[in-house]
PQR file of N, CA, C, O and H, with PARSE charges and radii, in Angstrom:
ATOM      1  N   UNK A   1     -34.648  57.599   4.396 -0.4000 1.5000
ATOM      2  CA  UNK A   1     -34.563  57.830   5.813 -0.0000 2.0000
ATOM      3  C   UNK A   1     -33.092  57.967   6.182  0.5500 1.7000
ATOM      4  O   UNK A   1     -32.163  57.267   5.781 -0.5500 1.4000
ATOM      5  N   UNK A   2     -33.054  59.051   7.062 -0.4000 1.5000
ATOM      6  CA  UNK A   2     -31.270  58.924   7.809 -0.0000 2.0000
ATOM      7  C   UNK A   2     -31.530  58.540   9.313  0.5500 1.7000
ATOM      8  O   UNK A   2     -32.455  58.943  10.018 -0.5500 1.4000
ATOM      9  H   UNK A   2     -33.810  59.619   7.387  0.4000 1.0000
ATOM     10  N   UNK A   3     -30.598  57.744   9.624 -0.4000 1.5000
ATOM     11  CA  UNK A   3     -30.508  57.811  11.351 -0.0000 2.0000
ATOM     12  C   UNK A   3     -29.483  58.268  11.503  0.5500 1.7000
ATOM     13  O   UNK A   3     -28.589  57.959  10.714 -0.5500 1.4000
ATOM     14  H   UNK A   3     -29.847  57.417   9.051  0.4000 1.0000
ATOM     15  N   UNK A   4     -29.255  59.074  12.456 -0.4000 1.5000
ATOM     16  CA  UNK A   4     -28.306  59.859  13.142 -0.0000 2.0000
ATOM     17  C   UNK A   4     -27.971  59.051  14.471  0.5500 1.7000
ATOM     18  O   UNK A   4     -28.832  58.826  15.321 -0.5500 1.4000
ATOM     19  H   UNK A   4     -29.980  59.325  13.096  0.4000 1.0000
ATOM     20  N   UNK A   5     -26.917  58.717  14.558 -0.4000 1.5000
ATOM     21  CA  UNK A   5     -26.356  58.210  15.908 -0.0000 2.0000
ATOM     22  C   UNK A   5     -24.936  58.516  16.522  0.5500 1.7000
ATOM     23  O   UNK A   5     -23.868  58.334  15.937 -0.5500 1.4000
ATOM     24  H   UNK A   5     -26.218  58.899  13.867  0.4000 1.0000
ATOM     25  N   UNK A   6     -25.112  59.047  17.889 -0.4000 1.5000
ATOM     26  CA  UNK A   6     -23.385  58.775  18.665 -0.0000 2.0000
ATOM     27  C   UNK A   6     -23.793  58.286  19.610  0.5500 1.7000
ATOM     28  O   UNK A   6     -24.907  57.925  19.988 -0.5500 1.4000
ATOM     29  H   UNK A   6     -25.979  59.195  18.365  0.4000 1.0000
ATOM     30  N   UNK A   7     -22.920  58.280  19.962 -0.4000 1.5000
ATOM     31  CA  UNK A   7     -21.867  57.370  21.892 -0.0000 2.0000
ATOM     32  C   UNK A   7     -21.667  58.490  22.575  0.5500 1.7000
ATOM     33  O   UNK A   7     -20.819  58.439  23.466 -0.5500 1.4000
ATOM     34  H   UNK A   7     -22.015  58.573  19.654  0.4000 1.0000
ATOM     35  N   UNK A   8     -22.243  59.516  22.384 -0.4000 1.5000
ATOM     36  CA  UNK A   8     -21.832  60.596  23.558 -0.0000 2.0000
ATOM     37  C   UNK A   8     -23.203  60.634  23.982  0.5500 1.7000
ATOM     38  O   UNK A   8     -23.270  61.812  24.332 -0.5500 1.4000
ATOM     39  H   UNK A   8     -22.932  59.557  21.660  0.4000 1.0000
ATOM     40  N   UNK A   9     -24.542  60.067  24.227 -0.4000 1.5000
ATOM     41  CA  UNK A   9     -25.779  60.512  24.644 -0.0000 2.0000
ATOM     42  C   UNK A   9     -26.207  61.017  25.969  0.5500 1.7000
ATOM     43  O   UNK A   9     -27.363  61.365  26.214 -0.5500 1.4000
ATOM     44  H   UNK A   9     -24.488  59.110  23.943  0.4000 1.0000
ATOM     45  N   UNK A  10     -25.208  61.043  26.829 -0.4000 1.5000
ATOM     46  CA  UNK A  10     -25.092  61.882  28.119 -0.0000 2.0000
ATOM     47  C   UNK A  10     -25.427  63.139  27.403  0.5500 1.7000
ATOM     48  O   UNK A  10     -26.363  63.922  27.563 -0.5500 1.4000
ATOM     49  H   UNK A  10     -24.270  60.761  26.631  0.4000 1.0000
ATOM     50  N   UNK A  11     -24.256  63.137  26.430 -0.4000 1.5000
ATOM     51  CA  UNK A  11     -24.066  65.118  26.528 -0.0000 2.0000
ATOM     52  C   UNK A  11     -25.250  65.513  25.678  0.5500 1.7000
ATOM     53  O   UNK A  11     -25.321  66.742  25.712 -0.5500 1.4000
ATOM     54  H   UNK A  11     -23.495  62.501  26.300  0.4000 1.0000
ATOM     55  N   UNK A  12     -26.338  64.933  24.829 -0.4000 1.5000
ATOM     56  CA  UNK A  12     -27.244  65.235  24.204 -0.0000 2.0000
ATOM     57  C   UNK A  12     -28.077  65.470  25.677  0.5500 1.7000
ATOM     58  O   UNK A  12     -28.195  66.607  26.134 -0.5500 1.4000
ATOM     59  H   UNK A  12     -26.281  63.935  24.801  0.4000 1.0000
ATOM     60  N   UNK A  13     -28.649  64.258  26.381 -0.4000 1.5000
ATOM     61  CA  UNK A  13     -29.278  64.707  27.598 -0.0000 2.0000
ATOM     62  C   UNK A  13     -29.288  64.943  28.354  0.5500 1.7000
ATOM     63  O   UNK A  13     -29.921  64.502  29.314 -0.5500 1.4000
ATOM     64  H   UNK A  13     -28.553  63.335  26.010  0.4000 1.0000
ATOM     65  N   UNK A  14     -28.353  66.024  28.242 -0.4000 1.5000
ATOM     66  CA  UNK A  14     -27.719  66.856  29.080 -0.0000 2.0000
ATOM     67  C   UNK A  14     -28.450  68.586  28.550  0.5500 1.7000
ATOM     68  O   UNK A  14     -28.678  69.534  29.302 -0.5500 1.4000
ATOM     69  H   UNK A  14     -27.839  66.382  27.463  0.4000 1.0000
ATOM     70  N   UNK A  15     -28.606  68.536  27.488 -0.4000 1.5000
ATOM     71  CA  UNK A  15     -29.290  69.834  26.918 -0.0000 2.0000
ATOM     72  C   UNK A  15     -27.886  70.220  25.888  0.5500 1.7000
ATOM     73  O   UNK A  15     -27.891  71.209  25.157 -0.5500 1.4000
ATOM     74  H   UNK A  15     -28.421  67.767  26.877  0.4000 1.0000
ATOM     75  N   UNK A  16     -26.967  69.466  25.961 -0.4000 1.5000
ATOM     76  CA  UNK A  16     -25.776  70.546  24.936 -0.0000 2.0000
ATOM     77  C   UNK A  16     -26.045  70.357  23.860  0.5500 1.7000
ATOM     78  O   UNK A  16     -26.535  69.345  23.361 -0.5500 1.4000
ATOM     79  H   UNK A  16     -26.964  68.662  26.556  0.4000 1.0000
ATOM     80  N   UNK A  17     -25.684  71.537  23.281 -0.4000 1.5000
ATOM     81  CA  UNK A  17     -25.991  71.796  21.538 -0.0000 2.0000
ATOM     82  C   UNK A  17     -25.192  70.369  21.056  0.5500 1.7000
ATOM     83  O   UNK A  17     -24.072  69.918  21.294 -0.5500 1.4000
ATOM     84  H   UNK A  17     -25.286  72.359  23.687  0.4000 1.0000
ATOM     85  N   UNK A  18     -26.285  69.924  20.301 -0.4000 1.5000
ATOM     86  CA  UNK A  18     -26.099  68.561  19.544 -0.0000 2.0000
ATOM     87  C   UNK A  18     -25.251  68.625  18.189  0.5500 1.7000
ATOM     88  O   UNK A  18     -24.427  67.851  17.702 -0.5500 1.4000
ATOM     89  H   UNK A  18     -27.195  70.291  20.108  0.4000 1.0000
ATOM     90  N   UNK A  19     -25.852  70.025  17.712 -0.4000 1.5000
ATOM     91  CA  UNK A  19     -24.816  70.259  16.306 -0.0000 2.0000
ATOM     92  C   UNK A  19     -23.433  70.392  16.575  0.5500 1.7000
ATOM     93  O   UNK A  19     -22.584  70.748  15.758 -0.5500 1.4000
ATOM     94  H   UNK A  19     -26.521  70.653  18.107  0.4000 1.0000
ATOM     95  N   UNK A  20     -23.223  70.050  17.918 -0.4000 1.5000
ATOM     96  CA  UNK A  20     -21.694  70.503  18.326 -0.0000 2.0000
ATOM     97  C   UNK A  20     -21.061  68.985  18.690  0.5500 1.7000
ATOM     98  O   UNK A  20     -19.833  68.895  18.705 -0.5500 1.4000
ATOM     99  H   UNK A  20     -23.914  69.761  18.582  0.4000 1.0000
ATOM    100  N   UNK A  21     -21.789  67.908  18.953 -0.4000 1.5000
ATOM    101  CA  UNK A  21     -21.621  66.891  18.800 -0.0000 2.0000
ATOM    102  C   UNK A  21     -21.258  65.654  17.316  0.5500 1.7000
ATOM    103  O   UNK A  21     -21.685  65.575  16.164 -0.5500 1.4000
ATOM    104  H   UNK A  21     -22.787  67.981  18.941  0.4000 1.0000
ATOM    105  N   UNK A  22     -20.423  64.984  18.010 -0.4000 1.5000
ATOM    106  CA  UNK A  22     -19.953  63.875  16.888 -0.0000 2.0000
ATOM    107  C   UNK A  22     -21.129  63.154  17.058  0.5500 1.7000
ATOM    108  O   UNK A  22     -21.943  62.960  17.961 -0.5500 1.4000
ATOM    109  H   UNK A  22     -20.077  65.048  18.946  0.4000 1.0000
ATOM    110  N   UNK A  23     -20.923  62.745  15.646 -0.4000 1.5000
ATOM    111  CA  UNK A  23     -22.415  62.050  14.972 -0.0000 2.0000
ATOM    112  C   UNK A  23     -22.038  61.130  13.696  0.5500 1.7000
ATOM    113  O   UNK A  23     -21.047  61.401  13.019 -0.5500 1.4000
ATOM    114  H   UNK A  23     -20.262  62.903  14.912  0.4000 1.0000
ATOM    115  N   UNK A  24     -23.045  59.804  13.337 -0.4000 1.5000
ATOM    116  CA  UNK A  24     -23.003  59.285  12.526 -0.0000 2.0000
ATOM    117  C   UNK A  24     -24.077  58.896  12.072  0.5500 1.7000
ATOM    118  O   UNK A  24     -25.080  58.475  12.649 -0.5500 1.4000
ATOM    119  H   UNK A  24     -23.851  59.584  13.888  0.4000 1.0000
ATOM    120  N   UNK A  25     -23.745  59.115  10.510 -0.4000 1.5000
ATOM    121  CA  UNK A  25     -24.986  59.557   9.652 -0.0000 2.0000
ATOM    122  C   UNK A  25     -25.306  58.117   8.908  0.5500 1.7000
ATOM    123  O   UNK A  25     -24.357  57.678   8.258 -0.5500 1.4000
ATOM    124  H   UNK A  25     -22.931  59.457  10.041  0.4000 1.0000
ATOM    125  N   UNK A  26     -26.333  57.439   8.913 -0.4000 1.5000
ATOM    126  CA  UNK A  26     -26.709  56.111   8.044 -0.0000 2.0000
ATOM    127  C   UNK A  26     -27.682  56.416   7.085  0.5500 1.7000
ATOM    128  O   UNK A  26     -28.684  57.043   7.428 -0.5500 1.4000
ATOM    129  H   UNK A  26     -27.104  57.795   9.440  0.4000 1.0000
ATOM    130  N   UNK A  27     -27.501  56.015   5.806 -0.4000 1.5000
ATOM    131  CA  UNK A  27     -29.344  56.650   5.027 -0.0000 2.0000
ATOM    132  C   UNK A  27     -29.399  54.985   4.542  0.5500 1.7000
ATOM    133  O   UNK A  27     -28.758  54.201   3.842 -0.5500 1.4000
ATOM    134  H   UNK A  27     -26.687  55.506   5.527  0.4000 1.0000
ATOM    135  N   UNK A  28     -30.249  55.007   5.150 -0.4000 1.5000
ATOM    136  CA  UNK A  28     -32.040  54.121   5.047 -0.0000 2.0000
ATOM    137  C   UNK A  28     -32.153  54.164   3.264  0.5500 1.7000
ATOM    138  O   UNK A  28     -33.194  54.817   3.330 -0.5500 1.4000
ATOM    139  H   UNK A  28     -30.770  55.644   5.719  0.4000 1.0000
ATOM    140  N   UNK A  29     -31.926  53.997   1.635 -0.4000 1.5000
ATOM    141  CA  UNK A  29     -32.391  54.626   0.562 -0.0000 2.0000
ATOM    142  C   UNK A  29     -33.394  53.015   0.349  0.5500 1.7000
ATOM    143  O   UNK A  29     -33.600  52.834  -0.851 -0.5500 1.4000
ATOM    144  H   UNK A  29     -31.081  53.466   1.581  0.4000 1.0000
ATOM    145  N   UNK A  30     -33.945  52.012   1.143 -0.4000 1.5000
ATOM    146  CA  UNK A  30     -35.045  51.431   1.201 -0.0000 2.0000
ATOM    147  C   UNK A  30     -36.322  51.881   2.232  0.5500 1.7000
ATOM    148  O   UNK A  30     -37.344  51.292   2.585 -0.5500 1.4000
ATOM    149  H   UNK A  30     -33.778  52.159   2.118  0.4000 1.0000
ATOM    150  N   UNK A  31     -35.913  52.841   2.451 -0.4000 1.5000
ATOM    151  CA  UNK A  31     -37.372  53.336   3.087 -0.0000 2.0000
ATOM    152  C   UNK A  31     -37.652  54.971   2.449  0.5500 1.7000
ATOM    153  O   UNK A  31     -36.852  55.547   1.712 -0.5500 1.4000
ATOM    154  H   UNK A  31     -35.083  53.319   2.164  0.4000 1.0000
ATOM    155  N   UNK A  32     -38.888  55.512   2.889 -0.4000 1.5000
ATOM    156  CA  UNK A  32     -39.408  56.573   1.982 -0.0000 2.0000
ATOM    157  C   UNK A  32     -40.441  57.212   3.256  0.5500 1.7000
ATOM    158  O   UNK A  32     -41.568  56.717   3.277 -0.5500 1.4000
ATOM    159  H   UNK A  32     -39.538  55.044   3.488  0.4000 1.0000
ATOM    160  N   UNK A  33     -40.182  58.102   4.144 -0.4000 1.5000
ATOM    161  CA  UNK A  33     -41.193  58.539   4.735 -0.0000 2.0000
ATOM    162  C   UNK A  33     -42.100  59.769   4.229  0.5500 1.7000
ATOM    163  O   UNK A  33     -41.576  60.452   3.349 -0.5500 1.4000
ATOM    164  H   UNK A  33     -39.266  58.504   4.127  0.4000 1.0000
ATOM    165  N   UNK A  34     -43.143  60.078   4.578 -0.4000 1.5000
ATOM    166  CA  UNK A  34     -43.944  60.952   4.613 -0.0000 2.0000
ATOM    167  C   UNK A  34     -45.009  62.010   5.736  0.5500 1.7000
ATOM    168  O   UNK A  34     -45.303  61.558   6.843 -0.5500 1.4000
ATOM    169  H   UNK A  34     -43.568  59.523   5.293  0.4000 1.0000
ATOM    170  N   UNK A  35     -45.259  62.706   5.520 -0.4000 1.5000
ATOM    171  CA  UNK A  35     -45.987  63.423   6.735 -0.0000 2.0000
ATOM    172  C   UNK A  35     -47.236  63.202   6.863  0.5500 1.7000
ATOM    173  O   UNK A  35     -48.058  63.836   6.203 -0.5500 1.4000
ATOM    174  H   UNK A  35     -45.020  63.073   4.621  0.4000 1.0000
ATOM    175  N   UNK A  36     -47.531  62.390   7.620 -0.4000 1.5000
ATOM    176  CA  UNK A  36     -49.011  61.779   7.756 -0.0000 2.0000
ATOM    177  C   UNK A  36     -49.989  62.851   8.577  0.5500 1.7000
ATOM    178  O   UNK A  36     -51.212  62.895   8.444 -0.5500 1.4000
ATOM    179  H   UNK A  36     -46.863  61.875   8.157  0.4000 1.0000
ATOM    180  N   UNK A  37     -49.207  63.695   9.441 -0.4000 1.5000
ATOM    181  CA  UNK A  37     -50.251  64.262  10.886 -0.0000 2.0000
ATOM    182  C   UNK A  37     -49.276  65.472  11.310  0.5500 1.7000
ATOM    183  O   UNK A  37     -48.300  65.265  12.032 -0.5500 1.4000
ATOM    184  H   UNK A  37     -48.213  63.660   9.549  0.4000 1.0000
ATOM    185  N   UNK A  38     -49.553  66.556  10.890 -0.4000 1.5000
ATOM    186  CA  UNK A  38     -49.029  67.667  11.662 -0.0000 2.0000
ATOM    187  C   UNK A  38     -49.771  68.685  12.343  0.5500 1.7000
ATOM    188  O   UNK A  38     -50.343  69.577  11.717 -0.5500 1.4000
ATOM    189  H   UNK A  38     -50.346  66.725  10.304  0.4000 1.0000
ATOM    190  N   UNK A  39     -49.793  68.593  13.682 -0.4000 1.5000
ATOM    191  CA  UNK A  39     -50.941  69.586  14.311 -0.0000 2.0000
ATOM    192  C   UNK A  39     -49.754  70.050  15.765  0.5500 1.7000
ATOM    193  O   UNK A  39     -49.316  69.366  16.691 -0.5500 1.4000
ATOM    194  H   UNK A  39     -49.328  67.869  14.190  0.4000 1.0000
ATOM    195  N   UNK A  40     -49.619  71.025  15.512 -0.4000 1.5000
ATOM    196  CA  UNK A  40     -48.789  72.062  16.614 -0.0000 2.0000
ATOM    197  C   UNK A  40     -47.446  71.940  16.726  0.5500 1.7000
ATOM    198  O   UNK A  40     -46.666  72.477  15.939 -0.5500 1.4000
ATOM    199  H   UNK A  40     -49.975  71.581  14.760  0.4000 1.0000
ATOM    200  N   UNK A  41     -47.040  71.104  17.880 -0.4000 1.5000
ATOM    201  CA  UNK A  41     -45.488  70.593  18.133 -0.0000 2.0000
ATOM    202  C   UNK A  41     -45.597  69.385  17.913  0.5500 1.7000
ATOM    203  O   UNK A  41     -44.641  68.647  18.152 -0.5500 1.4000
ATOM    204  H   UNK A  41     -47.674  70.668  18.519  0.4000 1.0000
ATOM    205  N   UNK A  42     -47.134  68.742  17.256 -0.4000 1.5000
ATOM    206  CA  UNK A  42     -46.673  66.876  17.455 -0.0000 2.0000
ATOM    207  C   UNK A  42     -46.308  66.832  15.701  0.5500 1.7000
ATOM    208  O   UNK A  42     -46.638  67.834  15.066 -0.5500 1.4000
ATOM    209  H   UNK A  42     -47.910  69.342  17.062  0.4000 1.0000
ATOM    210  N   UNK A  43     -45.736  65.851  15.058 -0.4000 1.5000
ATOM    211  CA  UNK A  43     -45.822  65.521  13.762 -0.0000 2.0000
ATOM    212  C   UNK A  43     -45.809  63.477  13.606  0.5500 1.7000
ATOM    213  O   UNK A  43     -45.259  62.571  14.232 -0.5500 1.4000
ATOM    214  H   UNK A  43     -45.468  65.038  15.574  0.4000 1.0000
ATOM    215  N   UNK A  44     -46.763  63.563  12.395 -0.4000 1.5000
ATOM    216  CA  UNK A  44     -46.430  61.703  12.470 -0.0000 2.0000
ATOM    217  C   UNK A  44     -45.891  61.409  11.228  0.5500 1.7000
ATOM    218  O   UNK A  44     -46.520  61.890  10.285 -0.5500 1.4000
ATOM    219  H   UNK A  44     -47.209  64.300  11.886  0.4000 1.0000
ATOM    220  N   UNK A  45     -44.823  60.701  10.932 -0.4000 1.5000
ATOM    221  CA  UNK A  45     -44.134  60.987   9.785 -0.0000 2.0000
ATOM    222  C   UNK A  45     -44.475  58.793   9.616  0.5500 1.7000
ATOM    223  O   UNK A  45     -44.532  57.925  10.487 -0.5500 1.4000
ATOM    224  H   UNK A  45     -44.312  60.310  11.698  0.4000 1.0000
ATOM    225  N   UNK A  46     -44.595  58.733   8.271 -0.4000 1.5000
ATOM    226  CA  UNK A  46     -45.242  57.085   8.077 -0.0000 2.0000
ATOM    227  C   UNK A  46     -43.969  56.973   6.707  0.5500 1.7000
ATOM    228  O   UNK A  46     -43.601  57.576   5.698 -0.5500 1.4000
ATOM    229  H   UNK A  46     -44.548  59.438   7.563  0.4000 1.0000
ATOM    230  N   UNK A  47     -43.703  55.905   7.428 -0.4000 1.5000
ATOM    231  CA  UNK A  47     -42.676  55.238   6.310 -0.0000 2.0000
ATOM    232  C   UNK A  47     -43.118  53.962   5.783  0.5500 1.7000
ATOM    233  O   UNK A  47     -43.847  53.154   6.360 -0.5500 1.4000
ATOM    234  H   UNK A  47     -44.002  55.416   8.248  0.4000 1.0000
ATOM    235  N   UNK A  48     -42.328  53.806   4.008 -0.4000 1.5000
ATOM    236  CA  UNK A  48     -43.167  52.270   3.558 -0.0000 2.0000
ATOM    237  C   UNK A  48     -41.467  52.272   3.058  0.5500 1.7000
ATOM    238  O   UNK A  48     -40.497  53.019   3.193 -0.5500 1.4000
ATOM    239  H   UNK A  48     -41.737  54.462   3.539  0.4000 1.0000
ATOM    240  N   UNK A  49     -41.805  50.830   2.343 -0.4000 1.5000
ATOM    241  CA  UNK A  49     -40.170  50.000   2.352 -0.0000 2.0000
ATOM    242  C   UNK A  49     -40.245  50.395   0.840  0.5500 1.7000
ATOM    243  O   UNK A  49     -41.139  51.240   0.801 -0.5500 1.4000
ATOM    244  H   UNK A  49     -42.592  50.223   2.233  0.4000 1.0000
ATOM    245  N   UNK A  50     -39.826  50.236  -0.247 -0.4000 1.5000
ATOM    246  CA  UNK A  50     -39.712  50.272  -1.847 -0.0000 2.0000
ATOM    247  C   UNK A  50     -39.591  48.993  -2.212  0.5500 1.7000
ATOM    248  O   UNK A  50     -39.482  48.699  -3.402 -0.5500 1.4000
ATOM    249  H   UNK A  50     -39.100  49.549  -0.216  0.4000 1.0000
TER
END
C-alpha cells in the first residue's frame, strides 16, 4: 500500500491539478491490497496485513 499525503489540501479541493502538487509518498510493504468489487465508477479494494 502507498499513502500519498500533503499540507496543501485547500489546493487539491480546490479542483487544481494534484500532479502539480507537493506530495509525500509512504509505502505500507505490511499490507497487500486487492480488488474485491469493480462495477462502473465505484471500486472496493480489501487489504490483509502479511
Amino acid at each position: 500500500m502507498v499513502i500519498v499525503k500533503t499540507d496543501q489540501i485547500g489546493r487539491v479541493q480546490a479542483g487544481e491539478v494534484a500532479s502539480k502538487i507537493r506530495k509525500e509518498f509512504i509505502l505500507r510493504d505490511d499490507l497487500v491490497g486487492s480488488v474485491h468489487e469493480l462495477t462502473g465508477d465505484r471500486y472496493v479494494i480489501r487489504f490483509q496485513r502479511l
